[in-house]
C-alpha positions as CSV (number, residue, x, y, z in Angstrom):
1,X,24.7,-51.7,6.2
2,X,25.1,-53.3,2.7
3,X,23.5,-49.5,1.4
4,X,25.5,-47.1,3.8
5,X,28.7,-48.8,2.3
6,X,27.8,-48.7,-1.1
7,X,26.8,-44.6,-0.8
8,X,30.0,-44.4,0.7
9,X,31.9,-45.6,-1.8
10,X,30.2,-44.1,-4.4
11,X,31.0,-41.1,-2.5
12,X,34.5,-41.7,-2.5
13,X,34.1,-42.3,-5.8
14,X,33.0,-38.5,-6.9
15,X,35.4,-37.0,-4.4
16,X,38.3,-39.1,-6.0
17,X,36.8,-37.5,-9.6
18,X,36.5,-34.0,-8.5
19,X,40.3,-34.1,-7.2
20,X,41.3,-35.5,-10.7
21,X,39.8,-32.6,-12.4
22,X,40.8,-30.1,-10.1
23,X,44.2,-31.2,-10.1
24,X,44.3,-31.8,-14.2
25,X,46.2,-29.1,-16.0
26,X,44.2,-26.9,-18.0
27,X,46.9,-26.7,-20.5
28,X,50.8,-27.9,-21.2
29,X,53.6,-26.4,-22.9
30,X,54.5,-26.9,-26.4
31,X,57.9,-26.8,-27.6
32,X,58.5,-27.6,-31.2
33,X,61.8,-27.5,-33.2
34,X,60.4,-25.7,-36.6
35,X,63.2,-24.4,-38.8
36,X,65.5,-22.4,-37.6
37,X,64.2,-21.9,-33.7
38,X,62.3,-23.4,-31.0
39,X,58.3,-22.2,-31.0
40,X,57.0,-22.2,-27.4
41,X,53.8,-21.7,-26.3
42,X,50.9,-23.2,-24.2
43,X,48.3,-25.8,-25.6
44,X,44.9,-26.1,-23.9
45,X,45.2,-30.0,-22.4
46,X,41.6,-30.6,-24.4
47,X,43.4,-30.6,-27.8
48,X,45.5,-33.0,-29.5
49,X,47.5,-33.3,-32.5
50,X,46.2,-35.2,-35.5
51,X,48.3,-33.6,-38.8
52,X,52.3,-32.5,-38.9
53,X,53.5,-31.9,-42.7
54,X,57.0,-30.1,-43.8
55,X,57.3,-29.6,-47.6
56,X,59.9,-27.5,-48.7
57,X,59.9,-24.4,-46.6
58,X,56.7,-24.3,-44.9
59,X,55.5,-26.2,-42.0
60,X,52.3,-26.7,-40.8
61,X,50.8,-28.9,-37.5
62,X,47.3,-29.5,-36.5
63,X,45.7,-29.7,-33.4
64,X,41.9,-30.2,-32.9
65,X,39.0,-31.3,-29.7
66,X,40.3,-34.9,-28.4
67,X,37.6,-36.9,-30.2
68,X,37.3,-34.5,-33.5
69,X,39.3,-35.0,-36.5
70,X,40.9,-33.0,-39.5
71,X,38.1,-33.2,-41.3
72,X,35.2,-32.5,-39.0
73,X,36.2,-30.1,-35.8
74,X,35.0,-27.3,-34.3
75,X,38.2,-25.9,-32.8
76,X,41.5,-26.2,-34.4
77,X,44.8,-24.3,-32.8
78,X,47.5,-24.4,-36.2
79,X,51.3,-23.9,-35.9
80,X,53.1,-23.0,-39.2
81,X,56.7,-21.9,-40.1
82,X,57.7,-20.1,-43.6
83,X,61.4,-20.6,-43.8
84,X,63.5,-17.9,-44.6
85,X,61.4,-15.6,-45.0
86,X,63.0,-12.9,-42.7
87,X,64.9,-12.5,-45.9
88,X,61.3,-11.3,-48.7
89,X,62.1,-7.6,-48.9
90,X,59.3,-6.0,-47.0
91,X,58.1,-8.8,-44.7
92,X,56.7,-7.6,-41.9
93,X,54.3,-9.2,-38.9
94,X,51.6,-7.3,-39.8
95,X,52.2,-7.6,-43.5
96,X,51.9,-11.4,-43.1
97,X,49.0,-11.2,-41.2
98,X,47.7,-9.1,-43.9
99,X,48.2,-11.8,-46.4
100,X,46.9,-14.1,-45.0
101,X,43.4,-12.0,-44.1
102,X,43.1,-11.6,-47.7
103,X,43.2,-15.6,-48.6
104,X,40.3,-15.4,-46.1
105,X,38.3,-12.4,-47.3
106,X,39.0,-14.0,-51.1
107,X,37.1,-17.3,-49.8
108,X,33.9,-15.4,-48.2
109,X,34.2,-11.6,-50.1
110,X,30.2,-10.4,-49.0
111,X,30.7,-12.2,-45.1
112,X,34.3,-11.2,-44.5
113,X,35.3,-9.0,-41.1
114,X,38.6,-8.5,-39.3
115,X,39.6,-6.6,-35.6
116,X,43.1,-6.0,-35.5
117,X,45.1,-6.5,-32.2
118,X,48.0,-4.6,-33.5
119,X,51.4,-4.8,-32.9
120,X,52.7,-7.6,-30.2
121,X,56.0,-8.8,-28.6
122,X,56.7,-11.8,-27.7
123,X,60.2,-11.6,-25.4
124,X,62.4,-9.5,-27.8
125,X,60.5,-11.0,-31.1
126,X,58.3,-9.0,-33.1
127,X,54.4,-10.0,-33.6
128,X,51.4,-9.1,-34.9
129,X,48.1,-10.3,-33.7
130,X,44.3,-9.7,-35.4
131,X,41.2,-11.6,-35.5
132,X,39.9,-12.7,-38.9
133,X,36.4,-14.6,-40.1
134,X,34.2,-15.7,-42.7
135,X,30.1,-15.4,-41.8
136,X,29.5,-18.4,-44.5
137,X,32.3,-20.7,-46.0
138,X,30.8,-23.6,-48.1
139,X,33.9,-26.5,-47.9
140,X,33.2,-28.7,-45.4
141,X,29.9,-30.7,-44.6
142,X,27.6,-28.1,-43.9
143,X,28.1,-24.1,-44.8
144,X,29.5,-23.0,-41.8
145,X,30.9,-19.6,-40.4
146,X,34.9,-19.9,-39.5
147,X,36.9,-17.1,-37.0
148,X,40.5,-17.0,-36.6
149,X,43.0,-15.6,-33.8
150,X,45.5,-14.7,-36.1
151,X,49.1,-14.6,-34.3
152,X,52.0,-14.1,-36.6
153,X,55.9,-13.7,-35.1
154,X,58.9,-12.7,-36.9
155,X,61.6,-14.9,-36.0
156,X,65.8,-15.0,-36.4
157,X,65.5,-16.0,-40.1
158,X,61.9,-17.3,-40.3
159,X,58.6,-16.5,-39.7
160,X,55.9,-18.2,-37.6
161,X,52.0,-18.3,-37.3
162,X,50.1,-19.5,-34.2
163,X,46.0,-19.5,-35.5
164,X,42.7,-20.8,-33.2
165,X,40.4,-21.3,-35.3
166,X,36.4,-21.6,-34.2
167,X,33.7,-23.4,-36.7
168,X,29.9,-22.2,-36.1
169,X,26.9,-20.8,-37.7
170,X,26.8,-19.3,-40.6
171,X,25.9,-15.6,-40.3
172,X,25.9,-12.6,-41.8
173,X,29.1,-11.5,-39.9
174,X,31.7,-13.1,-38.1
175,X,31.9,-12.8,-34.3
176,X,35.5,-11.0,-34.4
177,X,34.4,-8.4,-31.2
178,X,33.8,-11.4,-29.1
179,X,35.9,-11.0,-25.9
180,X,36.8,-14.5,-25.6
181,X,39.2,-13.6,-28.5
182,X,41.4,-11.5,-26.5
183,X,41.0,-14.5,-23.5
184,X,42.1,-17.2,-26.2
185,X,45.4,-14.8,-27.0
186,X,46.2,-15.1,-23.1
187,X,45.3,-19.1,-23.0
188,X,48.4,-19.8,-25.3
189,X,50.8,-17.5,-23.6
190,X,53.5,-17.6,-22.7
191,X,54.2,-17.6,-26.6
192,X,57.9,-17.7,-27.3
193,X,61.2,-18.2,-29.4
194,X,64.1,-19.7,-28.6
195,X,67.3,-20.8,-30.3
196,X,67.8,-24.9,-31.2
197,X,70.5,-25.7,-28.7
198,X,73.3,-28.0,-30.4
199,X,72.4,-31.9,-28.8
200,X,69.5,-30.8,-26.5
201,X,66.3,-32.8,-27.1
202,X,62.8,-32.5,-26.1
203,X,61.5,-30.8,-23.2
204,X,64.1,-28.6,-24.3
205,X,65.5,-27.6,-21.0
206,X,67.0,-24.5,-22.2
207,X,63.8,-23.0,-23.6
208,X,61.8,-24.1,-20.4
209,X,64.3,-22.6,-17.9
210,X,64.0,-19.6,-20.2
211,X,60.4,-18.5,-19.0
């Protein structure tokens, strides 16, 4: 008897797991007053935030694997704002996402690669999307290859960079063809911005009801 009751319960047990992960969200949605609008998109539940820094007009937050850290990770999804910059004659998605391919290619010149999504729009915003890598970058512990979906919007006044970024290998080329690329870009959609509501505090009901 004393067996039959313990199997049960340790089949209760399982079931009781397997209904918590089938019933956890596989991601939630990030709202985030940055400068002069709301950024919106969705965050894979696995990640958390561990770095948020605003220094003059730029604004940068970290996300990485719950149990890696800013210094050792595997994964990292980036948010960053540049304020004002709507207004740099010649600005552009794709001209942004150009610049900041070349502070990649500058770091890893001989193992450099890029695939280009193209042009991107995100409700009546303007984007640009691309994937970028390094086959061998030396900071960090070990050499290491590092691959980037690049996502870069054009806001009201400022502009805005989503970036998932995957350590692994080091190789001779970065794996910017993979598919799972173009599967990441749909993982953090619905990707959004919306206008800072005068008194309205997080969840931002406004931006919510909006999508």
């Amino acid at each position: 008897m004393r067996a039959t009751t313990t199997a049960k319960i340790l089949a209760a047990s399982f079931l009781l797991a397997a209904t918590a992960q089938a019933q956890a969200p596989n991601s939630f949605r990030v709202i985030s007053p940055i400068f002069g609008q709301l950024v919106s998109f969705a965050m894979p539940s696995n990640f958390s935030a561990v770095f948020e820094n605003t220094k003059g007009g730029h604004y940068i937050r970290e996300a990485v694997l719950k149990g890696e850290t800013p210094e050792r990770w595997t994964q990292m999804i980036t948010v960053t704002g540049e304020k004002g910059m709507t207004l740099t004659p010649g600005a552009s998605p794709e001209m942004f996402a150009g610049t900041i391919a070349g502070g990649f290619k500058s770091a890893c010149p001989d193992s450099f690669a890029a695939r280009p999504f193209g042009a991107l729009k995100f409700g009546r915003f303007e984007g640009f999307g691309a994937v970028i890598g390094c086959g061998r970058v030396d900071s960090g512990a070990t050499r290491h290859s590092e691959t980037a979906l690049l996502i870069t919007l054009k806001g009201a006044t400022d502009y805005y960079t989503i970036q998932w970024a995957e350590r692994g290998p080091e190789s001779d080329e970065p794996p910017v063809n993979d598919e799972s690329w173009q599967k990441r870009l749909l993982e953090l959609s619905p990707i959004d911005l919306c206008p800072i509501v005068a008194g309205e505090t997080a969840p931002y009901p406004s931006c919510v009801d909006k999508s």
